[in-house]
N, C-alpha and C positions, 0 to 999 in steps of 0.2 A: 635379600633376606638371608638370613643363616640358613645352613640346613636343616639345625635343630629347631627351627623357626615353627611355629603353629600359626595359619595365619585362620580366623572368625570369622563370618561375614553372616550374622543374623539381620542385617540391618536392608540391604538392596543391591539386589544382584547386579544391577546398573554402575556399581561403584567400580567393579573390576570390565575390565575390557573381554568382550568375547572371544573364548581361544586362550586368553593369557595365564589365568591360573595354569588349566592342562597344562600348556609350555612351560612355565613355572615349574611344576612341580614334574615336568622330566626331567629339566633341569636340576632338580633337586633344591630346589631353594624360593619357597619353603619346604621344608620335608614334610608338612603337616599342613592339613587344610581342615576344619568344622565347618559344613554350610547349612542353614536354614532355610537359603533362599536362593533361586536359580534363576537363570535366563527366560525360561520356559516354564510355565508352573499349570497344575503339581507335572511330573513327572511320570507317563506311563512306563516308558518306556525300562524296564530293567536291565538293560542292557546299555544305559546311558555310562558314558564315560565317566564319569567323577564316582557313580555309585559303585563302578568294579575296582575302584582303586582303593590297596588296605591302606595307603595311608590318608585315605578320605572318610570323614565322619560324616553322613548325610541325613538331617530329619527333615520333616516333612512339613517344612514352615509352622513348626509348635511350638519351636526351641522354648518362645518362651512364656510356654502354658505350664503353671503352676497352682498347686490345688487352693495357697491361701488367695494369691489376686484375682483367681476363677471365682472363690468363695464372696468374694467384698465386690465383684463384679454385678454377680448373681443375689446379692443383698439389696444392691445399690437399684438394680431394676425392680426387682420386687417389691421394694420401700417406694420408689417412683410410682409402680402400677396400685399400689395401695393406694395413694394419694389423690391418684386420679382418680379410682372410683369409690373413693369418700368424697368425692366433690371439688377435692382443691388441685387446679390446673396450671396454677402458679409457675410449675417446672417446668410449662409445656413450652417451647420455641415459639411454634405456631399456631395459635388459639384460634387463631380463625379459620383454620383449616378443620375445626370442631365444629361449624357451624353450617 
């Protein structure tokens, strides 16, 4: 990668090999790293390596909590849990697990 490189990794920390980013990015390449997601999860430890690095942006597996898809999440169960206790169970996986 460049050095101007930013590399993302919201998606599974299993994608990159352990140890390789840090080496990476002594090497400078990428110069830039965002993670959402780590080897180890969450993170006590504040003294982890990727968190003391400024050119590392680290959140805390939320990256991608946003207030409209939280919203239509939080609609979507609500509208489910109304349904159920008007009676209609239609939505339900497993019905028989009601009886």
């Amino acid at each position: 990668m460049k050095p101007d490189a930013l590399l993302v990794n919201i998606s599974r920390a299993e994608l990159i090999a352990p140890g390789a980013l840090e080496a990476a990015l002594d090497a400078g390449r990428p110069g830039f790293a965002a993670l959402d997601v780590f080897e180890q999860e969450p993170i006590y430890d504040d003294c982890h390596p990727l968190l003391r690095r400024p050119n590392v942006l680290c959140t805390p597996h939320l990256g991608y909590a946003e207030a409209d898809s939280y919203r239509q999440y939080l609609e979507i169960a609500y509208r489910n849990a109304l349904r159920f206790f008007e009676g209609d169970a239609s939505h339900v996986l497993n019905p028989e697990a009601l009886a």
